[in-house]
N, C-alpha and C positions, 0 to 999 in steps of 0.2 A: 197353823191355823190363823185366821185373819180375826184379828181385834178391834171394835167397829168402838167408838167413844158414847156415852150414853148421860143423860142427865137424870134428878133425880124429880129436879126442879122442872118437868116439862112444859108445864103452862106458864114457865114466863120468859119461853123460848121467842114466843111472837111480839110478847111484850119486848124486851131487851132488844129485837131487831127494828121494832117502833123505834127503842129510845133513840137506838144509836144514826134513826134516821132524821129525828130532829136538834140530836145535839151535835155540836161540834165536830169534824174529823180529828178524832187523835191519834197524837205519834205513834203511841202504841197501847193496843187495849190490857191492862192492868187489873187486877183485883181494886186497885184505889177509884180506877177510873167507873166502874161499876157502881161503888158501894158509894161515888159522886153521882152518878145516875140514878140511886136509891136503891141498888140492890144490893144488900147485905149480907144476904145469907151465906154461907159456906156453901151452902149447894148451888147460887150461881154461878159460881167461880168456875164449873165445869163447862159455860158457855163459851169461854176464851179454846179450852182444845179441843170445843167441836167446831168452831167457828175455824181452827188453825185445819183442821183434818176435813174439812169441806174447804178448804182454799182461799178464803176470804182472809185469813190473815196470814203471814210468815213466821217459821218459828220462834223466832223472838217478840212477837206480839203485834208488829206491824201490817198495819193494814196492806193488803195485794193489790194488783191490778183490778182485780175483781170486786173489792170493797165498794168501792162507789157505784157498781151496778147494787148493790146490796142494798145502798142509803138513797137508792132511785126508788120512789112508790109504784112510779109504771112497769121497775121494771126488775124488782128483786123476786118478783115471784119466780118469773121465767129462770131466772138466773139461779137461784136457789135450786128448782127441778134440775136443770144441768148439775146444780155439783151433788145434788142430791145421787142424781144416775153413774156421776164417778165413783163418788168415797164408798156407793154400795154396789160398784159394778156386779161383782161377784152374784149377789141377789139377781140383778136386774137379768142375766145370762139366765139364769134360773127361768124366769119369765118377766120378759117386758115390759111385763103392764102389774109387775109384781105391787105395786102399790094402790089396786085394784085389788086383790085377792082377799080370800077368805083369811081371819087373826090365826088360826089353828095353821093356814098353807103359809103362812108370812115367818111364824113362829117354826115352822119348819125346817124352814129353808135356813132362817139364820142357827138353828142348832146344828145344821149339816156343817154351814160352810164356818162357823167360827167353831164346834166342837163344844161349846159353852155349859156349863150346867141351865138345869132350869130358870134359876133365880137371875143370872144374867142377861140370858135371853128373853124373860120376860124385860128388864128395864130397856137392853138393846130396841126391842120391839117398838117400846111405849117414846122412844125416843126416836127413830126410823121413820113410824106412827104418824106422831107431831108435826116431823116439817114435811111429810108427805102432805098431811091436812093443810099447810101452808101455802106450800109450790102449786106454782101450774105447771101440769103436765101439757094441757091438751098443746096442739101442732097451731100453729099461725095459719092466719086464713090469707087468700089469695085474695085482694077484692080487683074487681074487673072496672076496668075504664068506661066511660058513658060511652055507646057505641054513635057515631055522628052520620048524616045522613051523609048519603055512597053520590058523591057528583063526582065531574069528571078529577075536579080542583084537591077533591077529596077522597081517596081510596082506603077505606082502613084495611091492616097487615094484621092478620091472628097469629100473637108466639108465644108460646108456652101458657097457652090460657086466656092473654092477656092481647085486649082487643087495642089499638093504638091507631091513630090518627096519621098519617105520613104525606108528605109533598109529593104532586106526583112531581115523575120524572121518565123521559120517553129515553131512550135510546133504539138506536138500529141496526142494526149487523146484516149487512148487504154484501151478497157471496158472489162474485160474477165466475161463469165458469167460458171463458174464454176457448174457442173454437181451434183444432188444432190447422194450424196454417205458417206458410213463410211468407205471405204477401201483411205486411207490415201496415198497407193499407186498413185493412181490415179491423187491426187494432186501433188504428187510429180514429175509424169512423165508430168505435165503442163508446173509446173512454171521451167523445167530442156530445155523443147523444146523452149519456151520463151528468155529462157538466152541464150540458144546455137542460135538461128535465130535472137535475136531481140537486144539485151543488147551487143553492140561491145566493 
């Protein structure tokens, strides 16, 4: 069965990801380094292994690649939903948008897939909960380019949505189908009409 980390302390899950986004990057997050950030309690000490088992740090306390989209304000929300949808794959297979659901279908789905008594899957829950309330799920929007007026200078190209401006540019692919003959002439009076009308 799958063991999901849980705290007990969950409202000062959003707090602690504030702290750690105006204070310093450290080597490695510590029980010391917390209780320098003012959080003391025994119960937030649990933020270091949900923080390691969502990816943001390595198992020795070091911050990951992913840490610094963490300590981004633009952009730990997105980035949170992402490890959010890893560390609970299991759920999200369950449904999708599992973090939409009803508390009874949420609570269900983690007693299936962890096996867990009650009393587990309640704190699981209430912690899964929390940084679901956090993350952004929704999908990034596409925004579309100002469409420009259509001259000859100017043609815009539709791709994937997305209206764009481009240079024109002419090319011509000119096919001659050549007459079947052995007077040699004849080719000659072609490709002479060619050069004189076509080749500036």
């Amino acid at each position: 069965m799958i063991e999901y980390p849980y705290m007990m302390s969950n409202n000062k899950i959003s707090k602690i990801i504030n702290s750690l986004q105006t204070a310093e990057k450290p080597n490695k997050l510590t029980q010391k380094h917390l209780t320098n950030l003012g959080y003391t309690s025994t119960n937030d000490r649990a933020i270091i292994q949900l923080l390691k088992r969502l990816g943001f740090l390595t198992d020795d306390g070091s911050p990951s690649s992913q840490f610094d989209q963490l300590r981004d304000k633009a952009l730990y929300k997105k980035t949170l939903a992402s490890c959010v949808r890893e560390l609970y794959k299991d759920l999200f297979a369950i449904n999708t948008e599992i973090y939409k659901d009803s508390d009874e279908n949420i609570k269900g789905a983690i007693s299936r897939v962890t096996g867990g008594d009650e009393e587990s899957v309640k704190r699981i829950y209430a912690t899964f909960k929390t940084l679901c309330n956090i993350a952004d799920f929704s999908q990034p929007t596409v925004k579309e380019a100002p469409v420009k007026a259509t001259t000859k200078e100017n043609i815009p190209e539709q791709s994937n949505n997305i209206i764009k401006p481009i240079e024109s540019e002419f090319h011509y692919n000119i096919q001659i189908h050549l007459p079947a003959t052995t007077d040699i002439s004849v080719y000659n009076a072609i490709f002479k009409s060619l050069k004189d009308n076509l080749f500036i």
